[in-house]
Backbone of each chain as ProteinMPNN parsed JSONL, in Angstrom:
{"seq_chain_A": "XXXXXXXXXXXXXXXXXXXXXXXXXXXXXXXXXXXXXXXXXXXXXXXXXXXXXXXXXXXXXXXXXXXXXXXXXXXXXXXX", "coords_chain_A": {"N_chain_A": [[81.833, 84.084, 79.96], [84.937, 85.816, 79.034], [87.571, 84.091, 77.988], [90.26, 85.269, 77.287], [89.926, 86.962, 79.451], [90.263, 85.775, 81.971], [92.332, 84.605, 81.323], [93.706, 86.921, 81.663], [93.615, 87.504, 84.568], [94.504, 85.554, 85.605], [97.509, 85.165, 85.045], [97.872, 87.572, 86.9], [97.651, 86.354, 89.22], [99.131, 84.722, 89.494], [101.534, 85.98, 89.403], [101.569, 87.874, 91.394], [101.196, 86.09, 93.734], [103.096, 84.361, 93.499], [103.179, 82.316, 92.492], [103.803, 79.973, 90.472], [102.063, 77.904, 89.738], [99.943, 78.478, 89.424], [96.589, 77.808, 88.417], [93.494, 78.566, 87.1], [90.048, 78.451, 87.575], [86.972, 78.991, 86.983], [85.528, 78.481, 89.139], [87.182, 78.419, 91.163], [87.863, 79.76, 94.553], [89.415, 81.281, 97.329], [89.9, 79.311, 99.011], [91.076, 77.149, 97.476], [93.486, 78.019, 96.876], [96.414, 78.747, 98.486], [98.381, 81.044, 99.47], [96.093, 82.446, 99.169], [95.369, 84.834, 100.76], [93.928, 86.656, 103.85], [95.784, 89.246, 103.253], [96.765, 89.476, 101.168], [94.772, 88.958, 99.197], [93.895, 91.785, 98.743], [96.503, 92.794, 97.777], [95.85, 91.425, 95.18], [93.682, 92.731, 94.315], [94.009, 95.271, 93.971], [95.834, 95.074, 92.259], [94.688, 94.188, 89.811], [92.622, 96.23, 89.482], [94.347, 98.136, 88.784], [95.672, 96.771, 86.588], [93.592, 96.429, 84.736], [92.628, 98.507, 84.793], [90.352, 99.803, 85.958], [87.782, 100.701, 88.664], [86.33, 99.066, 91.699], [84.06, 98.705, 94.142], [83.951, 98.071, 97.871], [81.422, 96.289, 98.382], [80.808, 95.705, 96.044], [83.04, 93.336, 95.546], [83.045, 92.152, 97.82], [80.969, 90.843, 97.001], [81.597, 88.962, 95.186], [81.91, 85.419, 94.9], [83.646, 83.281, 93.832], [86.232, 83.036, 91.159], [84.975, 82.996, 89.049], [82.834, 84.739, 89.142], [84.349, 87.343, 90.091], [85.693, 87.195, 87.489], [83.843, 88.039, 86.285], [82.451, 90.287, 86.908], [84.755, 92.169, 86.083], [84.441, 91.985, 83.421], [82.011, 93.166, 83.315], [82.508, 95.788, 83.903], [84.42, 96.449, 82.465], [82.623, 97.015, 80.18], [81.55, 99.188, 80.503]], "CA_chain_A": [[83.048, 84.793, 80.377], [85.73, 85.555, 77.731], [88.921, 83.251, 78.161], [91.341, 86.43, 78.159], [89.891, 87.307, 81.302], [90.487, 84.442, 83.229], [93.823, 84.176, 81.563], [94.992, 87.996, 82.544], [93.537, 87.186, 85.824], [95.573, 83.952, 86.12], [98.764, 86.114, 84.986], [98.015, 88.194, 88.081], [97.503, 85.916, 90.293], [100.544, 84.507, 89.261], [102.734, 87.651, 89.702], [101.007, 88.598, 92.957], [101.212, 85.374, 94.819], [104.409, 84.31, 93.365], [103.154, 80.84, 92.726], [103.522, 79.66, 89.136], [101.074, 76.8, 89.475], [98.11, 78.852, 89.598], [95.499, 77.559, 87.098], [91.906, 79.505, 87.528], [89.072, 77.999, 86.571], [85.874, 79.814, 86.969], [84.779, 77.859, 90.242], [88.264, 78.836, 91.695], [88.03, 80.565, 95.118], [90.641, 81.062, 98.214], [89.97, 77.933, 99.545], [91.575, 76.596, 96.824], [94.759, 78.304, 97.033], [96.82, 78.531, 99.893], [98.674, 81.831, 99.286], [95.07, 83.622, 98.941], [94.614, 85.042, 102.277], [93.172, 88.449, 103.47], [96.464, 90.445, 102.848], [97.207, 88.489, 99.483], [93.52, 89.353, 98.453], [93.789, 93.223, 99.06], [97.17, 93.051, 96.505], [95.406, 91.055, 94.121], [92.388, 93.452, 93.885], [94.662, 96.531, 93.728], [96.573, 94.78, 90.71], [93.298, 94.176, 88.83], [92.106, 97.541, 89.602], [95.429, 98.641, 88.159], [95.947, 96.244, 85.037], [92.199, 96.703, 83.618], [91.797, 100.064, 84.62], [89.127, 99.803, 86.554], [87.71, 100.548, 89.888], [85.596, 98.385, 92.014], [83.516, 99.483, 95.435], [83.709, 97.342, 98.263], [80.047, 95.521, 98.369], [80.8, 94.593, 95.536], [84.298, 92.52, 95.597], [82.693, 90.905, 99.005], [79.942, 89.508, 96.888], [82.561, 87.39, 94.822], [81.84, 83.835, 95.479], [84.627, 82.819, 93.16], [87.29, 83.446, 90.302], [84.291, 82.88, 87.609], [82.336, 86.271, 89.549], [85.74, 88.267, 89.842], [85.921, 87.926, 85.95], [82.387, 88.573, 85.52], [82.498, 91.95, 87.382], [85.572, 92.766, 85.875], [84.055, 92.121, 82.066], [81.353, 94.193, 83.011], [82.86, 97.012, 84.544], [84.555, 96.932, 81.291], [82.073, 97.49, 79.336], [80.792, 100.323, 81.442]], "C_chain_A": [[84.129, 84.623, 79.318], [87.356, 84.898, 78.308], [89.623, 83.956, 77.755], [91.134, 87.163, 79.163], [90.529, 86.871, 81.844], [92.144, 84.149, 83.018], [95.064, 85.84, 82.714], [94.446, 87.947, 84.063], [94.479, 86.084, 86.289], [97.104, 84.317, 85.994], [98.848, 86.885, 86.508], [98.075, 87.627, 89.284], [98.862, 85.046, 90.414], [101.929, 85.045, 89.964], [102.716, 87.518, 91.134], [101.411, 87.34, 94.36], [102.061, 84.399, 94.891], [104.359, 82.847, 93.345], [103.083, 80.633, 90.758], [102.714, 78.594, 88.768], [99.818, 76.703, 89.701], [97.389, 78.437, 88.354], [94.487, 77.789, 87.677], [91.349, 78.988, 86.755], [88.011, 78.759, 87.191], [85.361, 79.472, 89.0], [86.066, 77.784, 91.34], [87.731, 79.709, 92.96], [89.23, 80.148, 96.107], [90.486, 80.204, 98.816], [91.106, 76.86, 98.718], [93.154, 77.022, 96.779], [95.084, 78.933, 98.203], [96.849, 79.79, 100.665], [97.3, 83.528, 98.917], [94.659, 84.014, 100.081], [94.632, 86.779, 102.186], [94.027, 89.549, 103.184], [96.934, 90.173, 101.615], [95.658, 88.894, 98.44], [93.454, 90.793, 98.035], [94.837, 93.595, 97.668], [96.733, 92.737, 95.176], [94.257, 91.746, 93.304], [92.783, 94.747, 93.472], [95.224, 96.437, 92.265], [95.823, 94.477, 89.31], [93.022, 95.375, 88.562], [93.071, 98.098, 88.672], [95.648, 98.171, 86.694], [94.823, 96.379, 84.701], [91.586, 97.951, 83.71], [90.866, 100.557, 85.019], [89.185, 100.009, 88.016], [86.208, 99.847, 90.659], [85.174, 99.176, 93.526], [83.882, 98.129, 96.157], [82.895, 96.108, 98.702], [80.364, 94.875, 96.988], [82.242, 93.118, 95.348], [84.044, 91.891, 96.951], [81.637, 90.073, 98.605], [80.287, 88.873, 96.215], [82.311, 86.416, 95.255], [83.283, 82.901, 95.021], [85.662, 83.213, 91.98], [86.168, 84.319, 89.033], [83.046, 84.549, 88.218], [83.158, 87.31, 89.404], [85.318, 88.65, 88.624], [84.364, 88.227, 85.169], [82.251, 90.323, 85.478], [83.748, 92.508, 86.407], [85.283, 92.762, 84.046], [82.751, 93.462, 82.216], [81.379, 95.76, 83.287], [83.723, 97.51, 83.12], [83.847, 97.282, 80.187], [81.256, 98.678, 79.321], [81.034, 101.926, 80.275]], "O_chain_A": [[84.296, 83.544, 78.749], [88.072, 85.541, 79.075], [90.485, 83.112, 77.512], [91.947, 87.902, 79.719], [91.508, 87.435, 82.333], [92.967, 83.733, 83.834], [96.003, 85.961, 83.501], [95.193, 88.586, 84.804], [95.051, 85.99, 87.375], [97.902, 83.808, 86.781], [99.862, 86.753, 87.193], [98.467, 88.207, 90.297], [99.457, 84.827, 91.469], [102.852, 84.658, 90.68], [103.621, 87.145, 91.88], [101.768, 87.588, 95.512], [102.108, 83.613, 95.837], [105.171, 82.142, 93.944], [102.289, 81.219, 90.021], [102.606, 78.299, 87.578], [98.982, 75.839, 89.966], [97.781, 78.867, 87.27], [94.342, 77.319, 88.805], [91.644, 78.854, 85.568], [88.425, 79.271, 88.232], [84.955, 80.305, 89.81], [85.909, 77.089, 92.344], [87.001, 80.601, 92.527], [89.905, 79.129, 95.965], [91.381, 80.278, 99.658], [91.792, 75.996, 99.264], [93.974, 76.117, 96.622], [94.281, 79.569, 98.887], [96.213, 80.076, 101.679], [97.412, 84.725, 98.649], [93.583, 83.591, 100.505], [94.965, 87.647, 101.378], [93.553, 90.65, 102.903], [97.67, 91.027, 101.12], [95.625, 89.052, 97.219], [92.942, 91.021, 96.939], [94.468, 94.314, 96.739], [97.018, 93.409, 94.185], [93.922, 91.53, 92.139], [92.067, 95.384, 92.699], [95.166, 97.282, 91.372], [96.234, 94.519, 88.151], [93.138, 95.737, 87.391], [92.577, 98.589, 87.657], [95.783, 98.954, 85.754], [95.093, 96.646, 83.53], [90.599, 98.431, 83.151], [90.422, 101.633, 84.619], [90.174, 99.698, 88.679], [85.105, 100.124, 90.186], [85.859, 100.094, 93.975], [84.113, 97.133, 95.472], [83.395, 95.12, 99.239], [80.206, 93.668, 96.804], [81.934, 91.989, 94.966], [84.868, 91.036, 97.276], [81.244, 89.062, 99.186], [79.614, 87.845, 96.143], [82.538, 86.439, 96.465], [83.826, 82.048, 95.724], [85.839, 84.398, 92.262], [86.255, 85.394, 88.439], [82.601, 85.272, 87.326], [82.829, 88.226, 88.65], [84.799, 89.728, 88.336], [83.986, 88.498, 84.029], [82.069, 91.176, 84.609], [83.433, 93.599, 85.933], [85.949, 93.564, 83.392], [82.612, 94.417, 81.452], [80.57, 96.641, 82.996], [83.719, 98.678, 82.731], [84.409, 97.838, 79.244], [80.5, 99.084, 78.438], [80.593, 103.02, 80.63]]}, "seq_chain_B": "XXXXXXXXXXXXXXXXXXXXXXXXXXXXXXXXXXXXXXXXXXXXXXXXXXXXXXXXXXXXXXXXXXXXXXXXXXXXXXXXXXXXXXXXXXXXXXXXXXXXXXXXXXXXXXXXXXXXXXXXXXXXXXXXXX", "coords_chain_B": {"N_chain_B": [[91.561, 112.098, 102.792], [92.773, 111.827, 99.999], [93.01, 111.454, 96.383], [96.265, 113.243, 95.304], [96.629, 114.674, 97.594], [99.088, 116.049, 99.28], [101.918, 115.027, 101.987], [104.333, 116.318, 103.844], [107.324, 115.971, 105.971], [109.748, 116.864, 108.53], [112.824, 115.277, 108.991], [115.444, 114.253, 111.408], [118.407, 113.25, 110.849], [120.081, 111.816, 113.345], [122.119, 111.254, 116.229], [120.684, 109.878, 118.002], [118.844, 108.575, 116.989], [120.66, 106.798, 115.213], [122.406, 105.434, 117.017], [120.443, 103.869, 118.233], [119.33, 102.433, 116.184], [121.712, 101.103, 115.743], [122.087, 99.909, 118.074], [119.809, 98.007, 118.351], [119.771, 96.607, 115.929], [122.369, 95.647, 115.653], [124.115, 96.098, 113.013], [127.014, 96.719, 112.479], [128.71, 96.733, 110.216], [131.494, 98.471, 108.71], [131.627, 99.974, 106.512], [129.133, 101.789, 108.074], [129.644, 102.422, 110.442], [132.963, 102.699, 110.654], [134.78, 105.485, 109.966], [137.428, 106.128, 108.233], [137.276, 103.345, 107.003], [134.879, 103.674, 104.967], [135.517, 106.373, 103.784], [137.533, 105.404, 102.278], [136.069, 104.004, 100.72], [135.014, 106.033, 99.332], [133.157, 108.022, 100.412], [132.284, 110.895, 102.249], [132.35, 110.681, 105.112], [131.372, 108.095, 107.754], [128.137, 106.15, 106.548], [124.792, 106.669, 107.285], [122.907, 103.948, 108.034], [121.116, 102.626, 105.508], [118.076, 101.538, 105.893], [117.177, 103.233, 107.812], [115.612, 105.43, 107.16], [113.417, 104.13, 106.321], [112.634, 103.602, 108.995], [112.176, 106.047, 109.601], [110.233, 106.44, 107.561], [108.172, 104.479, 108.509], [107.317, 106.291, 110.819], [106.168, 108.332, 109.837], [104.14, 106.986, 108.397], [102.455, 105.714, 110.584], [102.338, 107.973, 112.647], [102.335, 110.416, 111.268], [99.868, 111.12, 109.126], [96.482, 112.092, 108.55], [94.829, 109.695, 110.121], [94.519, 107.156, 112.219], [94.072, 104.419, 111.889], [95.907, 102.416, 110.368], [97.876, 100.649, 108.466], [100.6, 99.283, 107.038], [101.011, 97.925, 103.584], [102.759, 97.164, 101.428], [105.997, 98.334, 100.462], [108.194, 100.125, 98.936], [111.951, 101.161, 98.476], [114.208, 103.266, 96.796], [117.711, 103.899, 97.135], [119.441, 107.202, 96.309], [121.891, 108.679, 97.338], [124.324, 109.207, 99.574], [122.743, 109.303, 103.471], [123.798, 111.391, 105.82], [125.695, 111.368, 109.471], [123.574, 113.374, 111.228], [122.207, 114.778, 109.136], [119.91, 116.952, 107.888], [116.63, 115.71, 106.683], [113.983, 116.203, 104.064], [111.166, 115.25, 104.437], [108.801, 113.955, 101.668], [105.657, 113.274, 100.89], [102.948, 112.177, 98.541], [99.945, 111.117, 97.982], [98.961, 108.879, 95.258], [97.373, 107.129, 94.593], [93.746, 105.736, 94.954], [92.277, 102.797, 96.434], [89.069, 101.946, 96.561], [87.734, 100.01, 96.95], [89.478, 97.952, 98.824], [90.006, 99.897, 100.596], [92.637, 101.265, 100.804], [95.205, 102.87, 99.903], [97.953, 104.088, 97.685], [100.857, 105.675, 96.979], [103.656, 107.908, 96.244], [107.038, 108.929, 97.472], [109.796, 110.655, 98.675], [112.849, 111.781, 100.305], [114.635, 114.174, 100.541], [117.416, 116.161, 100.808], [119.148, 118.865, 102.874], [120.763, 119.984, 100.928], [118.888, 120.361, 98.871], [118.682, 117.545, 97.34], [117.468, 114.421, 96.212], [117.834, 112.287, 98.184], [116.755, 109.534, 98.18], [113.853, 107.75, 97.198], [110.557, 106.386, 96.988], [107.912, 103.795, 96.829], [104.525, 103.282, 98.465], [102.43, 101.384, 99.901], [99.266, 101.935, 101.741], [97.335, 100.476, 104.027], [93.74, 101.001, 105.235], [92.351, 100.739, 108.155], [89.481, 98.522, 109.459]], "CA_chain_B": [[92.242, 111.667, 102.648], [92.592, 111.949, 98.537], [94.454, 111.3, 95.261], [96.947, 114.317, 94.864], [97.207, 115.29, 98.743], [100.862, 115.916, 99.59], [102.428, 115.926, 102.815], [105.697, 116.107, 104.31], [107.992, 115.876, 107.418], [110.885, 117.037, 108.996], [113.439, 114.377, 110.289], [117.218, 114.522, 111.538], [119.177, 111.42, 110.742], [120.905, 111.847, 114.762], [123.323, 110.407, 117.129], [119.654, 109.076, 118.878], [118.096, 107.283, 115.783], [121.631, 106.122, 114.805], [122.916, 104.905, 118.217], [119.459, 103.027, 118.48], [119.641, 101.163, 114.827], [122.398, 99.809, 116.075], [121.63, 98.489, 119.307], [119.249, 97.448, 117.965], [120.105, 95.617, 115.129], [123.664, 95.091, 115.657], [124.701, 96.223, 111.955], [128.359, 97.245, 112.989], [129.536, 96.96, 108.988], [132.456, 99.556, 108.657], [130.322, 101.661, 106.209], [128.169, 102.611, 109.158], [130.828, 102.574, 111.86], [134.453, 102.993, 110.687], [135.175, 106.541, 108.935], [138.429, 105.673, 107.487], [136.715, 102.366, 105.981], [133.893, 104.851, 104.482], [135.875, 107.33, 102.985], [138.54, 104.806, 101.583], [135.592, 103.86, 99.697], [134.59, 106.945, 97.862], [132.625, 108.721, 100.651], [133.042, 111.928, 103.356], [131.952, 109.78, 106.213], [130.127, 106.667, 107.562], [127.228, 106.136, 105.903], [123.851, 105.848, 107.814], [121.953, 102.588, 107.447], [119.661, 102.614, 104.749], [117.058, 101.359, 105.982], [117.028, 103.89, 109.039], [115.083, 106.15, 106.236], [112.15, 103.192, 106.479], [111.692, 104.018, 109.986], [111.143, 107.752, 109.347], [108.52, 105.964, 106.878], [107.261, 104.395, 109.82], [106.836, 107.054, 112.006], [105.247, 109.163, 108.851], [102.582, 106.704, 108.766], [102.011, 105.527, 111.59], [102.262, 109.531, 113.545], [101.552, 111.952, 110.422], [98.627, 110.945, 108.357], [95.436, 112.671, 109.742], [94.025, 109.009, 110.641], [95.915, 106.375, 113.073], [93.609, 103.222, 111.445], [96.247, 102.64, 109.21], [99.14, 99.547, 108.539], [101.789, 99.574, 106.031], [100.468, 96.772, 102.836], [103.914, 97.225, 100.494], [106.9, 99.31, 100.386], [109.64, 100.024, 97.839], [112.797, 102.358, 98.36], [115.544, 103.479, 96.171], [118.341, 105.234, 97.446], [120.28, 107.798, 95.314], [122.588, 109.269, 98.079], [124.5, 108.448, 101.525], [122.566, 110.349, 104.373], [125.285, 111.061, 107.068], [125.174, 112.122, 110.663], [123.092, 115.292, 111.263], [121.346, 115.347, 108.011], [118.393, 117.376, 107.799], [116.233, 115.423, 105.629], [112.604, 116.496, 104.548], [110.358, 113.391, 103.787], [107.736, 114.383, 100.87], [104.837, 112.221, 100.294], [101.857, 112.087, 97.493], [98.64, 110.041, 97.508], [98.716, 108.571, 94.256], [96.032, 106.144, 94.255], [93.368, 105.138, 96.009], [91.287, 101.842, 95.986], [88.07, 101.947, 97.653], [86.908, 98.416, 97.259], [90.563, 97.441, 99.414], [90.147, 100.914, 101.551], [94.372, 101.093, 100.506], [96.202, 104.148, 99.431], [99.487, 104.305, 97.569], [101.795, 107.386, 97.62], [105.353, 108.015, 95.688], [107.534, 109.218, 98.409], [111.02, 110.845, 98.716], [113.338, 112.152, 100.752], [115.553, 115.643, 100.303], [118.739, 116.49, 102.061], [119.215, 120.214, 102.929], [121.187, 120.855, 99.741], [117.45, 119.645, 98.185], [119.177, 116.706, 96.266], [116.697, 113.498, 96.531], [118.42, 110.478, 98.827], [115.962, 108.133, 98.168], [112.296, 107.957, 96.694], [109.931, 105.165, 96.523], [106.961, 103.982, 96.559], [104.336, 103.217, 99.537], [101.06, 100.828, 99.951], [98.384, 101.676, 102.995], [95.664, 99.859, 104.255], [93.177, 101.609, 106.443], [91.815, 99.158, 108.984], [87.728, 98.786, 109.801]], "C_chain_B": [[91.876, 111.43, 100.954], [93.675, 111.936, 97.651], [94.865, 112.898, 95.203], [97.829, 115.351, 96.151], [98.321, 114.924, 99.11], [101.014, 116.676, 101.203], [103.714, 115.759, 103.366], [106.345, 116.871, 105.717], [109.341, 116.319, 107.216], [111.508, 115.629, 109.84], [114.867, 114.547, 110.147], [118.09, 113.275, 111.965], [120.278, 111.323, 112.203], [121.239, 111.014, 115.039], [122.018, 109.358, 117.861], [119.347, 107.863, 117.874], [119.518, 106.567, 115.468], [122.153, 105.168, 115.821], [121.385, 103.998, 118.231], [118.909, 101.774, 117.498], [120.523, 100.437, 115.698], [122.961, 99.224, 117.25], [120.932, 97.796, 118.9], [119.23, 95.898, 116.827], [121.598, 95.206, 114.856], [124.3, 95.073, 114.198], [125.972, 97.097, 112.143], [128.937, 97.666, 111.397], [130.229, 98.668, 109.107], [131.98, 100.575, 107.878], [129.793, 102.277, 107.07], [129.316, 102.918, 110.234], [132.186, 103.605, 111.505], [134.615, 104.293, 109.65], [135.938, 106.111, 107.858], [138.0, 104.718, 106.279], [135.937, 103.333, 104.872], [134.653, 105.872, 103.292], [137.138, 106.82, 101.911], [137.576, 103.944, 100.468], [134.812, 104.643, 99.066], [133.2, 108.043, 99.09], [133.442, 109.313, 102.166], [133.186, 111.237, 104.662], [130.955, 108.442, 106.563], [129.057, 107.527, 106.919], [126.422, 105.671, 106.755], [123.673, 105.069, 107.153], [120.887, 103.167, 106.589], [118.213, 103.201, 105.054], [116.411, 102.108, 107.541], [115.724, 105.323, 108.17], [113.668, 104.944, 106.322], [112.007, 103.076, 108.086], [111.304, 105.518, 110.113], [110.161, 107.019, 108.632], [107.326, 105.12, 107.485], [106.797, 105.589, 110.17], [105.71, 107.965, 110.954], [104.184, 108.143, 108.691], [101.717, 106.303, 109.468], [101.337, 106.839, 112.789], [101.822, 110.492, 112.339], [100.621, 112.284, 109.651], [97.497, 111.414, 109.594], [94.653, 111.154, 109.805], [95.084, 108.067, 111.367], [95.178, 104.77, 112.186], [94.413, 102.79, 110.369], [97.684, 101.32, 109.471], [99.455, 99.498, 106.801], [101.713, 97.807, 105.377], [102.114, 96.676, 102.387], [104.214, 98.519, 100.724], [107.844, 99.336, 99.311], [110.644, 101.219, 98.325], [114.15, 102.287, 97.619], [116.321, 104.641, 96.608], [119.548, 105.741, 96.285], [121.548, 108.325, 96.243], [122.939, 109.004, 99.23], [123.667, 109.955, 101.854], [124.053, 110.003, 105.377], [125.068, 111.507, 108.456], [124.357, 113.342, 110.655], [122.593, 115.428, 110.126], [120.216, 115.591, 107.821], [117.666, 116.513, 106.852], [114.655, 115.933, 105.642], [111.997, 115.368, 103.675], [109.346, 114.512, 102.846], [106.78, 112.877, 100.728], [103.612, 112.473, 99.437], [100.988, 111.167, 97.3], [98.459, 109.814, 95.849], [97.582, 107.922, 93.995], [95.161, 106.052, 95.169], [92.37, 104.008, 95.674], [90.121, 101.597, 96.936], [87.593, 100.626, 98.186], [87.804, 97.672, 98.504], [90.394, 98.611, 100.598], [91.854, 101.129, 101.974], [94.628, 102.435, 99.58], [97.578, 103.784, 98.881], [100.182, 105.694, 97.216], [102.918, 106.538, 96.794], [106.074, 108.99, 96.8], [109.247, 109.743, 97.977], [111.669, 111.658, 99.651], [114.223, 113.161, 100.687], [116.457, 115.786, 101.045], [118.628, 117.812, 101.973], [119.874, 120.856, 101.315], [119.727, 120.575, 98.796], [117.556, 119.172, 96.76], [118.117, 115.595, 97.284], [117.214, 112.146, 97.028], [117.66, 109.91, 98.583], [114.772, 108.676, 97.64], [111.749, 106.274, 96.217], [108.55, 105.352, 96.507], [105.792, 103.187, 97.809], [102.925, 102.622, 99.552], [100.194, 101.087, 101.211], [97.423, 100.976, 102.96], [94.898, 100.774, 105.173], [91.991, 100.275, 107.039], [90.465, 99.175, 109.602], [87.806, 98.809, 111.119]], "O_chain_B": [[90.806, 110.904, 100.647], [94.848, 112.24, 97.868], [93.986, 113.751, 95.076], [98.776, 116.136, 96.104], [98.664, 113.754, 99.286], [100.688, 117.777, 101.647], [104.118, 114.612, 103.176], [106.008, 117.906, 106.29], [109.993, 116.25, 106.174], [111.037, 115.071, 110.83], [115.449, 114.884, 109.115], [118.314, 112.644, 112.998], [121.324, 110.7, 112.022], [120.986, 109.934, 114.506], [122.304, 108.217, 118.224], [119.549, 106.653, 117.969], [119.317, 105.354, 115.515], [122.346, 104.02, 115.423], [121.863, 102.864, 118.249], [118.361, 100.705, 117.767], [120.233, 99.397, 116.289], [123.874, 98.419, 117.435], [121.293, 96.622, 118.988], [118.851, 94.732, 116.941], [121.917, 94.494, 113.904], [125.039, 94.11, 113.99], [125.832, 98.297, 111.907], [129.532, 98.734, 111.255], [129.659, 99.701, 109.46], [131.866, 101.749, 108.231], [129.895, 103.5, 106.981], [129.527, 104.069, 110.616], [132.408, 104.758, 111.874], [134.561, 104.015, 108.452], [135.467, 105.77, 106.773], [138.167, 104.945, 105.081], [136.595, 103.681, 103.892], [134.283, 106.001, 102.125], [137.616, 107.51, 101.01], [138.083, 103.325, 99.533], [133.957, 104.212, 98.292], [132.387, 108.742, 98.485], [134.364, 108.874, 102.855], [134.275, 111.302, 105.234], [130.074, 107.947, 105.859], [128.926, 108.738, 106.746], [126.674, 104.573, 107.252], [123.985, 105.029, 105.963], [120.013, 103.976, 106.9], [117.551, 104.217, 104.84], [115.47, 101.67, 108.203], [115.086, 106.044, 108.938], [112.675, 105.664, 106.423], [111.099, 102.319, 108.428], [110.298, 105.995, 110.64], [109.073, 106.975, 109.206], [106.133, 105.043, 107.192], [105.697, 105.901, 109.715], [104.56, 108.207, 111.322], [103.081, 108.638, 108.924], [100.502, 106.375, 109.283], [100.333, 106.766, 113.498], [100.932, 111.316, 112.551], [100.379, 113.459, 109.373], [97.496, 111.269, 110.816], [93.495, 111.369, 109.448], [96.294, 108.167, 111.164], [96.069, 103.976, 111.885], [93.815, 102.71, 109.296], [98.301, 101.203, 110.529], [98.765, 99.633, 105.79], [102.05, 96.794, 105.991], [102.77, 95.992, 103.172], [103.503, 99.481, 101.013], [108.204, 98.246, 98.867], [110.088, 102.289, 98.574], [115.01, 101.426, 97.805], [116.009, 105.832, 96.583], [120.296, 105.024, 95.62], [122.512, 108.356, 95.478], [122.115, 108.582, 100.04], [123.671, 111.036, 101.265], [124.846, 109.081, 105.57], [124.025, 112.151, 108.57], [124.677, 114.285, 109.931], [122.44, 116.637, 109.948], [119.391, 114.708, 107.585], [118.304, 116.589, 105.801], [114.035, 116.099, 106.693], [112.304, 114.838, 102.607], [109.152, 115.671, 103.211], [107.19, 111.735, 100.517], [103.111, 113.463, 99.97], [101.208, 110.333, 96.422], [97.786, 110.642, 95.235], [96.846, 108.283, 93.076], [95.558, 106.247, 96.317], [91.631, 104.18, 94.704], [90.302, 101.06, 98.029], [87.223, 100.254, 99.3], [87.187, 96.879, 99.215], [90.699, 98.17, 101.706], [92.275, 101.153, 103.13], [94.004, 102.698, 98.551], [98.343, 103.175, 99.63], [99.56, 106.747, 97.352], [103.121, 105.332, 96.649], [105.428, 110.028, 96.944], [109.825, 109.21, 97.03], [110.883, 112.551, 99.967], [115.203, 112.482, 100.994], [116.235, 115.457, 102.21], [117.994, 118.189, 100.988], [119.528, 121.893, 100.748], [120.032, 120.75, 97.616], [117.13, 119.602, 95.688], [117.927, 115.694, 98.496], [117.059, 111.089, 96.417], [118.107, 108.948, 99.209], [114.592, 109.892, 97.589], [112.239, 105.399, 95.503], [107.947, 106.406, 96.304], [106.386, 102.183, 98.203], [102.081, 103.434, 99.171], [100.463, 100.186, 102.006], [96.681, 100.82, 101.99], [95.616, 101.369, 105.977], [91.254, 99.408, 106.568], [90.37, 100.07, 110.443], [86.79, 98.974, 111.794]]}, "name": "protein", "num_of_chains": 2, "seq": "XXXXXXXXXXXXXXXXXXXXXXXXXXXXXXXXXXXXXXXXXXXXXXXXXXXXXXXXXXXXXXXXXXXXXXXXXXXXXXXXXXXXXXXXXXXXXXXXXXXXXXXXXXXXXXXXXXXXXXXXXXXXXXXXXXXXXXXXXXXXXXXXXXXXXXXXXXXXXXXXXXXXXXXXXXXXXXXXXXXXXXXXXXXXXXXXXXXXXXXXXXXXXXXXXX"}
């Protein structure tokens, strides 16, 4: 996974959930942060969708396990 | 339901919706109330509440979208203009986006007064609910 993913993901998650002491590490999911709940998830997926330009289906953004899947899908959707 | 579909409403900023803000919320400020106050600061008459323009944006999505499965994610509004008693206004709205993976819509929105100058325009997040 390329480490400007994870960082403009960690920027967003930033923004979005208005916490500046987000640090994402690959093995990151909403368990781990507080502020990640199901209407906090929905903005955060819209703002991805939006900053990389991309669009995702639903099946797949429910088979996320964690941060380090997010930025997998979202590298390969870029390379699409 | 699709990016580009536009639709829009009729609503009339009345003595009902106005008299019911503020029972409701007890915002008496002399802008809304007191003429004199109002016009000694640069306008014809009170000034509705604002945010009486975000319950027409209720009722538009809650009553005018062809689906009812639907709750209001984010909102934004900027207003350019007092509405005043009795002002025809016509709501416009525009599906801008849509995200399938979220099943969420956003829309740019605005409002028109009869002279069809733009009081307000923002911007509008849906969810549609499983």
């Amino acid at each position: 996974m390329a480490a400007d993913t994870i960082a403009q993901v960690n920027k967003i998650f930033i923004d979005v959930l208005d916490n500046e002491d987000i640090v994402l590490d690959p093995t990151t999911s909403a368990k781990d942060i507080d502020e990640w709940d199901s209407l906090n998830h929905i903005q955060l997926i819209v703002a991805i969708e939006k900053h990389f330009k991309i669009r995702f289906n639903s099946s797949e953004i429910n088979g996320w396990k964690n941060v380090g899947e997010m930025c997998a899908a979202i590298e390969k959707r870029l390379e699409q | 339901m699709q990016q580009g579909d536009t639709y829009t409403h009729r609503f009339t900023a009345g003595n009902a919706v106005y008299d019911g803000f503020i029972s409701t919320f007890k915002d008496t400020n002399p802008l809304h109330t007191d003429a004199a106050f109002a016009q000694a600061k640069g306008f014809k008459d009170v000034v509705l509440h604002g945010n009486i323009l975000n319950g027409f944006i209720s009722y538009f999505v809650g009553m005018c979208l062809p689906v009812k499965n639907v709750m209001i994610q984010t909102q934004s509004i900027k207003y350019a203009l007092p509405v005043y008693m009795n002002d025809e206004l016509e709501f416009t709205a525009e599906i801008t986006g849509f995200f399938e993976s979220v099943n969420t819509y956003e829309f740019k929105f605005f409002f028109k007064n009869k002279e069809g100058k733009k009081v307000a325009k923002g911007e509008l997040q849906i969810g549609l609910l499983k």
